[in-house]
N, C-alpha and C positions, 0 to 999 in steps of 0.2 A: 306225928303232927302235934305241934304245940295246941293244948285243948283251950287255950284262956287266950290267944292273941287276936286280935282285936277283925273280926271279918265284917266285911260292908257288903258282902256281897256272898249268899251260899247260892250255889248253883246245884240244883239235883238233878240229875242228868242219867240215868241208865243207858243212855245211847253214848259209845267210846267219841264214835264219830263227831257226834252233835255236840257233844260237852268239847271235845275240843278247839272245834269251830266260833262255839262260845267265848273260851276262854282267848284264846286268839283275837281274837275282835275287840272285847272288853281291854286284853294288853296292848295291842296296837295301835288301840284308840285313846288310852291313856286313862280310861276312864276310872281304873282301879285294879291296885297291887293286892288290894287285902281280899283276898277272892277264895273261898273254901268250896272244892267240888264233891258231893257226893253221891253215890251210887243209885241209893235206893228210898222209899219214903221210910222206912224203917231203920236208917242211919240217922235220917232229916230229923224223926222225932229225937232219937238218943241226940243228939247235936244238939235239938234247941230245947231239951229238956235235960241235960246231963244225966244221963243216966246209958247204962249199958258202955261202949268202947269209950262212951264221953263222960265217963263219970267224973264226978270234980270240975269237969267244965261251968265257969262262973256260968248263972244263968240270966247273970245281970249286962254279959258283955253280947248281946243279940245282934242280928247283920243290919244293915240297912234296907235291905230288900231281899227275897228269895226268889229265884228265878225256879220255878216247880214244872219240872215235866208232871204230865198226867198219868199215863197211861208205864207203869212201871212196877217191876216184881216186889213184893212180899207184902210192900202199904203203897196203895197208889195215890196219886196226886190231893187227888177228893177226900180222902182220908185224911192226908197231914194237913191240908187245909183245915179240915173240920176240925184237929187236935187244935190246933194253930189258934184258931178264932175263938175255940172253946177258952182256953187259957188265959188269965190276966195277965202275965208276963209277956205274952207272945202275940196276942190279939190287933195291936196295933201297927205290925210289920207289913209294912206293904208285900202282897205275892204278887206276881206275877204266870200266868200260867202260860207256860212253853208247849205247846203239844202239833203234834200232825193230824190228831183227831178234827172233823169239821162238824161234828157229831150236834148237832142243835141241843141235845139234852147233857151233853158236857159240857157246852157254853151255858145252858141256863143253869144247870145244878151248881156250879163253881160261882155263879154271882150269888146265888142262893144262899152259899157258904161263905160267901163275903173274901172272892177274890178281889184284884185290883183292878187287874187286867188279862184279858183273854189273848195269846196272840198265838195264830195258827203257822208253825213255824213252815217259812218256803224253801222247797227245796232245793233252790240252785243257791251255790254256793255263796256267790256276792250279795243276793238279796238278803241271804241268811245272815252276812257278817254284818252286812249294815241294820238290818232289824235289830241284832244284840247291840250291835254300839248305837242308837238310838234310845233302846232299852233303858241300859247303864247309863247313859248320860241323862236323860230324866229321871228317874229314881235315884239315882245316887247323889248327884249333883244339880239338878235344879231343885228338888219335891224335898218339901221341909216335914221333918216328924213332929209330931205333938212331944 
């Protein structure tokens, strides 16, 4: 993986299933080529902090948006959000959180943390591709960054 080319879009996804369903929808729909997928929220950090497998990674070249599962192995969701929002480089990146949690206290804690948007991912197939191409085409392409 080129660690410096230009992503509009990181997707963290610990689910094989889910992320590709994602990534499908987001290319189908046109919404965007520059799409970086990652496993875990302890890659998401190394990514948007260069450091660890992304060392040297500019940390001036940042996504357009991060699509964050929650609920995932080593740093979960709530966590790289709170790195995320802690950070002056990284603070003003819109998230979005992706989860199947309906969990009332992971929706309020993640706005607490200053997510963007909550979305409880559905589980049938089609609703799920159009939720993500929905997604990516507001965040990417209508919503302006500071």
């Amino acid at each position: 993986m080129d660690v410096n080319k230009t992503v509009e879009i990181l997707l963290v996804e610990d689910n094989d299933h889910d992320a590709e369903m994602a990534l499908r929808s987001l290319k189908k729909n046109k919404i965007s080529n520059k799409i970086t997928r990652l496993k875990d929220g302890e890659e998401a950090l190394e990514f948007l902090f260069g450091t660890g497998d992304f060392e040297g990674r500019s940390v001036h070249n940042q996504p357009r948006v991060i699509l964050l599962d929650l609920k995932m192995p080593k740093v979960d969701g709530l966590e790289v959000l709170k790195a995320v929002r802690s950070n002056k480089d990284t603070e003003n990146i819109p998230i979005v959180m992706l989860t199947s949690s309906k969990e009332e206290r992971d929706v309020v804690e993640g706005y607490k943390l200053g997510v963007n948007s909550f979305i409880v991912k559905p589980v049938e197939f089609n609703s799920f591709m159009e939720a993500v191409k929905e997604i990516g085409f507001y965040w990417v392409i209508l919503n302006e960054l500071p």
